[in-house]
ZAKOLTI-447318 format. One record per atom (N, C-alpha, C, O): x, y, z; residue in three letters. Coordinates in Angstrom, 1 decimal. Atoms other than C-alpha are relative to their C-alpha. Example, Ala and Ser with C-alpha at 12.3 -4.5 7.8 and 13.67 -1.06 7.14 Angstrom:
BEGIN
0.9,-1.2,0.0,Ala;
12.3,-4.5,7.8,Ala;
0.9,1.2,0.0,Ala;
1.9,1.2,0.7,Ala;
-0.9,-1.1,0.0,Ser;
13.7,-1.1,7.1,Ser;
-0.8,1.1,0.8,Ser;
-0.3,2.2,0.9,Ser;
# end
This chain:
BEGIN
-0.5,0.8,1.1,Unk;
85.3,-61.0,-47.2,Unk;
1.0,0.8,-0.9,Unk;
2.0,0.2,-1.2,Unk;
-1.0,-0.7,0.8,Unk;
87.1,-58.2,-49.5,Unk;
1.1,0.3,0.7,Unk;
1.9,1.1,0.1,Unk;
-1.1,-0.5,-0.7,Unk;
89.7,-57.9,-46.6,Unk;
1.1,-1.1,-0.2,Unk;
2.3,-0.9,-0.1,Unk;
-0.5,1.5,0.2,Unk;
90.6,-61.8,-47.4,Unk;
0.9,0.6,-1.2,Unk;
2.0,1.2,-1.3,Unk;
-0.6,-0.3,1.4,Unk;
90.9,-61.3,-51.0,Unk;
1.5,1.1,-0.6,Unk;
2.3,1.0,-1.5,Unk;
-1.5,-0.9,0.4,Unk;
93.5,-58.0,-51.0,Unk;
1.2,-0.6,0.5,Unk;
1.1,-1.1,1.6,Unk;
-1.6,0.3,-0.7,Unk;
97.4,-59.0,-50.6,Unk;
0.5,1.1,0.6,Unk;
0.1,2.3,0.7,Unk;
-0.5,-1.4,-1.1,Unk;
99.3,-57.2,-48.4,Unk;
1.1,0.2,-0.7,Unk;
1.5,-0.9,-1.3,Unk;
-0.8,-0.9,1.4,Unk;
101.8,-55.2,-50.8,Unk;
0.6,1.2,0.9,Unk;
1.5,1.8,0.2,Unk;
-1.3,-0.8,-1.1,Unk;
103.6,-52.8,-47.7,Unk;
1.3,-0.3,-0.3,Unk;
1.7,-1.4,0.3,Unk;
-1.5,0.4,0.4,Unk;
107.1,-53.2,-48.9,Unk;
0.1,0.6,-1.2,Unk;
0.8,1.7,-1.3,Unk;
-0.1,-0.1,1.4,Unk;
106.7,-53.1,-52.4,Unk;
0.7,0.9,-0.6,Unk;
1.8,0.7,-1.1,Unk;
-0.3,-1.7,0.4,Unk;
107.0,-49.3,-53.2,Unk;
1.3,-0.1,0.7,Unk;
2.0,0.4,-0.1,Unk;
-1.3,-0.5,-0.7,Unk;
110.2,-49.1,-50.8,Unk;
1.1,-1.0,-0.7,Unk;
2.3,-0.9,-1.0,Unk;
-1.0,1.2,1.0,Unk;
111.6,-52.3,-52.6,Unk;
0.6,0.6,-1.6,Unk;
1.7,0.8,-2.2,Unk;
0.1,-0.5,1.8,Unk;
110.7,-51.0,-56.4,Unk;
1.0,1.4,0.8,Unk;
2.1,0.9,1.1,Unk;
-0.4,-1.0,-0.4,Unk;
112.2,-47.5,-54.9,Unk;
1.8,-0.5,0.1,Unk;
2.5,-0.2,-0.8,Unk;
-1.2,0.5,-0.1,Unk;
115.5,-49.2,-53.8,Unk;
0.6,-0.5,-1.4,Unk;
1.8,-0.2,-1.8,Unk;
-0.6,0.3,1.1,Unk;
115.9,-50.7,-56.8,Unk;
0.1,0.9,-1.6,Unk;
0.6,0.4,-2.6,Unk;
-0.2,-0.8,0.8,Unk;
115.6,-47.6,-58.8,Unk;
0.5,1.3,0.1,Unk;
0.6,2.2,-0.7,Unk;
-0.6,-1.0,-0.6,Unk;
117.1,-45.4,-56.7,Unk;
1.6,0.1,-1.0,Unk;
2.2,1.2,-1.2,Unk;
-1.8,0.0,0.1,Unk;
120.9,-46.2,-58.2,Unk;
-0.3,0.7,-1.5,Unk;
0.4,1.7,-1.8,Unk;
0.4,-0.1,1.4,Unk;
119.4,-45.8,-61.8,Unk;
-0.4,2.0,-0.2,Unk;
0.1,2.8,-1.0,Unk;
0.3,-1.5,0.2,Unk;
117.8,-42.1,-61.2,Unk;
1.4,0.9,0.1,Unk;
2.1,1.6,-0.6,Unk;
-1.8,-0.5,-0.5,Unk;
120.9,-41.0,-59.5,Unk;
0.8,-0.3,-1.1,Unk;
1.3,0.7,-1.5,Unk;
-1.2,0.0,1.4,Unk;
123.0,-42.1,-62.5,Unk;
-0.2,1.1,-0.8,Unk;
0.7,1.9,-1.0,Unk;
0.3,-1.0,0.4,Unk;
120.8,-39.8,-64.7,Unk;
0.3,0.8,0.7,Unk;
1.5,1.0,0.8,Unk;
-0.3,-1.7,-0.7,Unk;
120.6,-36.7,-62.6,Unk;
1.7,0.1,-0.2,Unk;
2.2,1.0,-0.9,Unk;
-1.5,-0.4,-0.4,Unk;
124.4,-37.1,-61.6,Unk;
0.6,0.0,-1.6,Unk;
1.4,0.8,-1.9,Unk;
-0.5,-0.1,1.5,Unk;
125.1,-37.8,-65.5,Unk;
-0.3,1.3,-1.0,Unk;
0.4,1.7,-1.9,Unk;
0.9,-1.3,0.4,Unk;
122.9,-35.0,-66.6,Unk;
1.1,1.1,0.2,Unk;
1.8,1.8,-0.5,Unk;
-0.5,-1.4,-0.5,Unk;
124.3,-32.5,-64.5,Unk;
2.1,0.3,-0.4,Unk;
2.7,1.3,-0.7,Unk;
-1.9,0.1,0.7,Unk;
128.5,-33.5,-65.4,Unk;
0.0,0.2,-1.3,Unk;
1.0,0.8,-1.8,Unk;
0.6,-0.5,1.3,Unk;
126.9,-33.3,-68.9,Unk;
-0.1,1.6,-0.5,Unk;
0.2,2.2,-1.5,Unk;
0.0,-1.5,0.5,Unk;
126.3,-29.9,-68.8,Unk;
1.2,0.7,0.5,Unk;
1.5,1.8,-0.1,Unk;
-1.0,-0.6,-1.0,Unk;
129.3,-29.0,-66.4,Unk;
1.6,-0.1,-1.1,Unk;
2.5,0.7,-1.1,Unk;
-1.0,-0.4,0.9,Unk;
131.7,-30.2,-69.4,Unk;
-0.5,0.9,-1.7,Unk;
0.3,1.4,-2.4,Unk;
0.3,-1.1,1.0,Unk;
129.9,-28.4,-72.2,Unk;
0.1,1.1,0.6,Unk;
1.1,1.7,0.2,Unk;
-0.4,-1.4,-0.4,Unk;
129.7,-25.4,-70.3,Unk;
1.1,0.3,0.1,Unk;
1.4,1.4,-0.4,Unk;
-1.4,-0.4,-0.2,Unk;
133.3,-25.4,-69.5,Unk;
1.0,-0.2,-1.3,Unk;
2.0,0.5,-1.5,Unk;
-0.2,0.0,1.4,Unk;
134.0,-26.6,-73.1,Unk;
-0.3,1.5,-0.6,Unk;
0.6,2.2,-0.9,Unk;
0.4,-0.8,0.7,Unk;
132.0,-23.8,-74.5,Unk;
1.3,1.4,0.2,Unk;
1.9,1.9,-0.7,Unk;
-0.6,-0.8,-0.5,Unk;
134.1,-21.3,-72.1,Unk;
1.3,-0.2,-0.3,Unk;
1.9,0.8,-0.2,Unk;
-1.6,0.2,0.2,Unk;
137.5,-22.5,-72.9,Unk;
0.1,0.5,-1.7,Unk;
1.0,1.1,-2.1,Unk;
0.3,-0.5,1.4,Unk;
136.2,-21.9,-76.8,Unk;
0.5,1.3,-0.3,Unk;
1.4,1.7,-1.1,Unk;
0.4,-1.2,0.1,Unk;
135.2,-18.3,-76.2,Unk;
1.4,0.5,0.7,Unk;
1.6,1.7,0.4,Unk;
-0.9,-0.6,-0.5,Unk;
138.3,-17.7,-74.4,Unk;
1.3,0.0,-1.2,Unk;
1.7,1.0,-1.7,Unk;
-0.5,-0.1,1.3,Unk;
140.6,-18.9,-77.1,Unk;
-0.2,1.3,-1.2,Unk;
0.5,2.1,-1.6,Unk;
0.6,-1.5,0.7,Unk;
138.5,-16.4,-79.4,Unk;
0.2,0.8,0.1,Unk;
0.6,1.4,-0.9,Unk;
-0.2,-1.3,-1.1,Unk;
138.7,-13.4,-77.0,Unk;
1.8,0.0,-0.4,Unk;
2.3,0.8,-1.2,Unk;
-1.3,-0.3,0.5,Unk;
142.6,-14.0,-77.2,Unk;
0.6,0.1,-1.5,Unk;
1.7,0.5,-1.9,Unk;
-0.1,-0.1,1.6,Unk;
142.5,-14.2,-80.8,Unk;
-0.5,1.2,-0.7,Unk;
0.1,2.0,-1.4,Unk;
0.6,-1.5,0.3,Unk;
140.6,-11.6,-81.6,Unk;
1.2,1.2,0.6,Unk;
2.2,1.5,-0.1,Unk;
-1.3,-0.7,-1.3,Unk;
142.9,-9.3,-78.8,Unk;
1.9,0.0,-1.3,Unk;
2.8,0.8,-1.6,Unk;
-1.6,-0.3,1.0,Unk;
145.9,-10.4,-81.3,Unk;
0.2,-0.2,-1.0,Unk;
1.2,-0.9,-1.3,Unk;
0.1,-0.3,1.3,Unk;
145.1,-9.9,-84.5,Unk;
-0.2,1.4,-0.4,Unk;
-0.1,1.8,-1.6,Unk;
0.8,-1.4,0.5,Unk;
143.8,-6.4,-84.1,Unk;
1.5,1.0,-0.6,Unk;
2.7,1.0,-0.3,Unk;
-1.2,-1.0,0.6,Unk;
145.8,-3.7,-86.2,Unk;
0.3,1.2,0.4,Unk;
-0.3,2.2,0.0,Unk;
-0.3,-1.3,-0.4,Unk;
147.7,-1.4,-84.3,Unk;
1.4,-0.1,0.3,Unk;
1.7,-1.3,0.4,Unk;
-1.1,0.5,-0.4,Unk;
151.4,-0.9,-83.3,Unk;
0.2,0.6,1.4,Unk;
-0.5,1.5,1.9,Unk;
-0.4,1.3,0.2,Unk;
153.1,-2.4,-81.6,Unk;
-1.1,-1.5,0.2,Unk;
-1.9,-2.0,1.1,Unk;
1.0,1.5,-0.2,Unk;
151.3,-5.6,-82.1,Unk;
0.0,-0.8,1.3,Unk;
1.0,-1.3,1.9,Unk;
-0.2,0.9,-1.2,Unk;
150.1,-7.5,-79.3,Unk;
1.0,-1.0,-0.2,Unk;
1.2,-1.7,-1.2,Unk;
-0.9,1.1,-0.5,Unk;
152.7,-9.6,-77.5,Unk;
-0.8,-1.7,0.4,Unk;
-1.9,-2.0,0.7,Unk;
0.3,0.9,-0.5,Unk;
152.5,-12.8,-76.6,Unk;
-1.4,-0.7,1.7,Unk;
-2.4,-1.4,2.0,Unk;
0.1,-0.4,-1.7,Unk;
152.3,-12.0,-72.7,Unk;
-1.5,0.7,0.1,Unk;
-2.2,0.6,1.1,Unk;
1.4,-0.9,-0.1,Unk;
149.2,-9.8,-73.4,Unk;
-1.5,-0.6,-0.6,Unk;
-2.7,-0.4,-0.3,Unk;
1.4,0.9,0.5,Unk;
147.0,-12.2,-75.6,Unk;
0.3,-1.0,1.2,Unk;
-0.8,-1.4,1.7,Unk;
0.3,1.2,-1.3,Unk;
147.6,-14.8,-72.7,Unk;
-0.5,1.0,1.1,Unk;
-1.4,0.5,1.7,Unk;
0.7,-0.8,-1.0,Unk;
146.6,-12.2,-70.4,Unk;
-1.6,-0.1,-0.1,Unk;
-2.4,-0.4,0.8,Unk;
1.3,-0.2,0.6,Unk;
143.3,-11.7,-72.4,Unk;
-0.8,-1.1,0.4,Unk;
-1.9,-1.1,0.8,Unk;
0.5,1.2,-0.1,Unk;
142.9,-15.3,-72.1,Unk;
-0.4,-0.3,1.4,Unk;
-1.4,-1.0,1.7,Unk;
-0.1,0.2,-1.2,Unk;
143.5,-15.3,-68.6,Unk;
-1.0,0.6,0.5,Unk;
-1.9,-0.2,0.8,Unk;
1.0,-0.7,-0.3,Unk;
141.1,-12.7,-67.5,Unk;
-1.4,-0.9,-0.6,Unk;
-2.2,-1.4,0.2,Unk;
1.5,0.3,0.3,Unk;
138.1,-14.1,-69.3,Unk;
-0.1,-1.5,0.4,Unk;
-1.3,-1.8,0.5,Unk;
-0.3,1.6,-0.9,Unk;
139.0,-17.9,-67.8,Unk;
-0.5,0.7,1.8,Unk;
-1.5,0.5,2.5,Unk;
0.3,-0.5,-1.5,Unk;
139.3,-16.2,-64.4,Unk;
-2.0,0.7,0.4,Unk;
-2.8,0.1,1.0,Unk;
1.4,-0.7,0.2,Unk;
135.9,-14.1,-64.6,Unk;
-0.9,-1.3,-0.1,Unk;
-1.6,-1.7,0.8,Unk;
0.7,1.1,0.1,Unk;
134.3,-17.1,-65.9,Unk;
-0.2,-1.3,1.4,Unk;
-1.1,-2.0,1.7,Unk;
-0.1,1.3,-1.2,Unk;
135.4,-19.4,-63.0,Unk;
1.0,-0.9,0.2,Unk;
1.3,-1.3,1.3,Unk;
-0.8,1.3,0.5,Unk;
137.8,-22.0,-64.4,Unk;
0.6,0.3,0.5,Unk;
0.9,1.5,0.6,Unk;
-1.0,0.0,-0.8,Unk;
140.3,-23.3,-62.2,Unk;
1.3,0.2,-1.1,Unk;
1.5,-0.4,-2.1,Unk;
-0.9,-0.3,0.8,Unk;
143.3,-21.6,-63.5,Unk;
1.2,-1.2,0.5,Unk;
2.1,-1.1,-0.3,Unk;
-0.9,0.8,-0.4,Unk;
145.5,-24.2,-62.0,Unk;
0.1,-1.3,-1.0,Unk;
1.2,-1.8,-1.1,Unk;
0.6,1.4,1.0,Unk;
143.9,-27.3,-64.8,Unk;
0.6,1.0,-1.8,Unk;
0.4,0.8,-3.0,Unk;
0.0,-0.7,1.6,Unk;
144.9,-24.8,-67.7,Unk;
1.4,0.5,-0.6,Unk;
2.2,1.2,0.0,Unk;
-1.1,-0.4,0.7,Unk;
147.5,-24.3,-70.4,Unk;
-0.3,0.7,-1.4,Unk;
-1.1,0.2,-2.2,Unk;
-0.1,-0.6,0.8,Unk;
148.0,-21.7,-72.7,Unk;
0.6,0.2,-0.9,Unk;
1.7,0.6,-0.6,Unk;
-1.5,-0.2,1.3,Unk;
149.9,-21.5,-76.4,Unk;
-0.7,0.6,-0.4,Unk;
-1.9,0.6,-0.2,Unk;
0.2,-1.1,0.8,Unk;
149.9,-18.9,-78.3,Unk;
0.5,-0.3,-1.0,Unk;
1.6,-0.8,-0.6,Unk;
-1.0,-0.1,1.0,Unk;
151.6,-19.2,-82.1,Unk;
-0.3,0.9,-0.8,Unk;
-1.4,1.0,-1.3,Unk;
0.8,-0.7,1.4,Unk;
151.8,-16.5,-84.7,Unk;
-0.2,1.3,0.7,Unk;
-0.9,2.0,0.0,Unk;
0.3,-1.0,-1.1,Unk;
151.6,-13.6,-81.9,Unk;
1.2,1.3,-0.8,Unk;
2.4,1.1,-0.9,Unk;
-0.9,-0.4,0.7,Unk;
153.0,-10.5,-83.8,Unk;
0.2,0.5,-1.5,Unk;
1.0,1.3,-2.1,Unk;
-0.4,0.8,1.5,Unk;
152.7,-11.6,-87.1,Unk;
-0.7,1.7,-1.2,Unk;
-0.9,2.8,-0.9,Unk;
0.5,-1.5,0.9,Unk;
151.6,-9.1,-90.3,Unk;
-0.9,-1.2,-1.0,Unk;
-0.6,-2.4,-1.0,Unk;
0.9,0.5,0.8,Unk;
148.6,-10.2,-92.8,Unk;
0.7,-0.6,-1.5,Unk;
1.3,0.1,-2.4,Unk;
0.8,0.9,-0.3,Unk;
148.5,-12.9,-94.1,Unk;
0.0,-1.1,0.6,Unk;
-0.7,-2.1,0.4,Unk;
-0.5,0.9,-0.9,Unk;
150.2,-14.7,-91.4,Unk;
-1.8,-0.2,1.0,Unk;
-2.6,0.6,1.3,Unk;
0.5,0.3,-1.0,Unk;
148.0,-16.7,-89.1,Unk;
0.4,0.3,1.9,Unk;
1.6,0.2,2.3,Unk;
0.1,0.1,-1.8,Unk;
147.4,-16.4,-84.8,Unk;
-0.8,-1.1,0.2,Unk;
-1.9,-1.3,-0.3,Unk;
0.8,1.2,-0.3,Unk;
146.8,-19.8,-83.4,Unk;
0.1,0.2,1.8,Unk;
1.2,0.2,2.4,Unk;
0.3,-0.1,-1.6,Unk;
145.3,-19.4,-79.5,Unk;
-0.7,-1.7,0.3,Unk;
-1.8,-2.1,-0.1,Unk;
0.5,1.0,-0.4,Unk;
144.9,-22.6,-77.9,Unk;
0.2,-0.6,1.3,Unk;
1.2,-0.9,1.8,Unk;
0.2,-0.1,-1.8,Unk;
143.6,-23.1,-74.3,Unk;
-0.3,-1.6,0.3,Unk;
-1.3,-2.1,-0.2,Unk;
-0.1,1.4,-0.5,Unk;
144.0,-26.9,-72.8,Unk;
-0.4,0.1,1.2,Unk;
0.2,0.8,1.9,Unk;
0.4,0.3,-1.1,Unk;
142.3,-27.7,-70.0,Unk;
-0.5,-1.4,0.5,Unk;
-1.2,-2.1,-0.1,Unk;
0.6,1.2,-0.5,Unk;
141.7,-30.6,-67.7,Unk;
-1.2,0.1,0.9,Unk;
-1.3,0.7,2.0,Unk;
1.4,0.1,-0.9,Unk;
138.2,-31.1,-66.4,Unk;
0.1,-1.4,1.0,Unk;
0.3,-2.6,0.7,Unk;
-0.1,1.3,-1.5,Unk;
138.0,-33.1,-62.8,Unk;
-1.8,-0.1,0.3,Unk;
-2.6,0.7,0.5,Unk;
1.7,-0.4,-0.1,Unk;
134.5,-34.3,-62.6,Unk;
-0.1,-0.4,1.3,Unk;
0.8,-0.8,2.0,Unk;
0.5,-0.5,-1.0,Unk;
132.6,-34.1,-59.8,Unk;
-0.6,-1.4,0.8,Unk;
-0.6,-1.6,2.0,Unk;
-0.1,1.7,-0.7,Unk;
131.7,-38.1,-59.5,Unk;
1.2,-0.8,-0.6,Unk;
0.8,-1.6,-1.5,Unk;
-1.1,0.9,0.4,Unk;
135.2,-39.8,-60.3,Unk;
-0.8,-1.5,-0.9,Unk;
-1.7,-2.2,-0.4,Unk;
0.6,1.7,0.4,Unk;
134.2,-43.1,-62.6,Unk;
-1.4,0.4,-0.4,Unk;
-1.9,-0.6,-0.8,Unk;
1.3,0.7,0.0,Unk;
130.7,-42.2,-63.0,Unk;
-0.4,-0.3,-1.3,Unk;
-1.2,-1.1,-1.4,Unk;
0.0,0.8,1.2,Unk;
130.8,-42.8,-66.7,Unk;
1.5,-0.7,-0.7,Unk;
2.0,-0.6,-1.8,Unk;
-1.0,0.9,0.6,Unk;
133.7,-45.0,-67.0,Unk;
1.7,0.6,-0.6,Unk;
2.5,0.1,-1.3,Unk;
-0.9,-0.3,1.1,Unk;
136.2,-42.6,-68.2,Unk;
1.2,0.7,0.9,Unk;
2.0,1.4,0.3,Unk;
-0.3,-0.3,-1.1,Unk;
137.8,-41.7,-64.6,Unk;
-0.2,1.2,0.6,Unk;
-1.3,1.8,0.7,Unk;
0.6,-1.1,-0.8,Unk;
138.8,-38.9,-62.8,Unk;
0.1,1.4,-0.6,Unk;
-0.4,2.3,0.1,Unk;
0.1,-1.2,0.6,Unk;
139.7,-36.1,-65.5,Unk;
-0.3,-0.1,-1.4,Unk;
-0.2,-1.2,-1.9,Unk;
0.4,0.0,2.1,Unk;
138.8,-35.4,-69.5,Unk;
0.5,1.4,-0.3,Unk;
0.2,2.5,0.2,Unk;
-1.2,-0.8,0.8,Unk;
141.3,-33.6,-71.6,Unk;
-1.4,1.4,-0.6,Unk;
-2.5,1.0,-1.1,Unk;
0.9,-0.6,1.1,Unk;
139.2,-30.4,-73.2,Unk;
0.9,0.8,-0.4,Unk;
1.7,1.2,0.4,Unk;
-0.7,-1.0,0.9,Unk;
140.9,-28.1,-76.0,Unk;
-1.0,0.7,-0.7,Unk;
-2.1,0.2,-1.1,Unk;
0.8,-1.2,0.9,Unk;
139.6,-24.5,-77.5,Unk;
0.8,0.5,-0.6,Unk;
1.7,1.0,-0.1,Unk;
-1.2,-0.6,1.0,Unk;
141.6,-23.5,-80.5,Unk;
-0.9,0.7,-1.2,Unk;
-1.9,0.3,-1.7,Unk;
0.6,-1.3,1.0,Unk;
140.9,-20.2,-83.0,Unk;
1.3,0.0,0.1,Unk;
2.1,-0.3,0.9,Unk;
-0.7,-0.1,0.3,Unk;
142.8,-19.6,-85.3,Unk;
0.3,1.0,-1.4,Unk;
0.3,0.7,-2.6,Unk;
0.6,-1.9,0.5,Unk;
142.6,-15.7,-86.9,Unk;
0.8,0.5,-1.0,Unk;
1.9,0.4,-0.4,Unk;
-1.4,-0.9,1.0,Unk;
145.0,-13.9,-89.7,Unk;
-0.5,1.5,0.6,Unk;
-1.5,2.2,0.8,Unk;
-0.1,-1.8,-0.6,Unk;
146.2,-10.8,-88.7,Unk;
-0.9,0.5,-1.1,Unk;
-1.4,-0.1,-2.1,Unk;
0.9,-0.9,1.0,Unk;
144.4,-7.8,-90.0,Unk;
0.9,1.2,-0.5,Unk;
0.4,2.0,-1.3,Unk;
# end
């Protein structure tokens, strides 16, 4: 008699599963591009800084141009960043106190699911410091 009474419910779990499969996947895959542009945010920051720092310091001849983009370059490279997505300005390179150095590193981030939050296939990121000589 209790074999009557149970429904047969085989399916269910693979149904409910299908229908939440698209939903987990959104998280995780959102999660993880989540952290992939903060992290590369953070690093494009620290790099800016690094070349800022590098050309403000007081010594002669004052760093060049060519040599704070270098600074910049090394610590992008090391880090990972496709150097090919990245542009460098420098302004102020040279200068005497209380002139400003403005380092600003542009990069384009290519995410890793095209579209997956609506915003396509790249997102603009900028790290800018901005130091008076010393």
């Amino acid at each position: 008699m209790p074999r009557m009474t149970q429904r047969n419910e085989r399916g269910a779990v693979a149904t409910e599963f299908a229908l939440l499969l698209p939903v987990l996947l959104l998280i995780l895959f959102g999660t993880i591009e989540f952290g992939l542009i903060m992290f590369t945010r953070e690093v494009i920051t620290n790099a800016s800084r690094e070349g800022a720092r590098a050309g403000i310091v007081q010594r002669v001849p004052k760093p060049t141009t060519g040599e704070i983009t270098a600074v910049v370059t090394n610590y992008l490279t090391g880090s990972g960043i496709n150097m090919g997505a990245v542009n460098i300005a420098v302004a102020g390179a040279g200068g005497i106190n209380p002139a400003t150095l403005t380092v600003t590193v542009n990069y384009t981030y290519t995410f890793i699911v095209p579209g997956l939050f609506g915003l396509g296939n790249t997102l603009p990121l900028t790290g800018q410091t901005v130091m008076r000589h010393e």
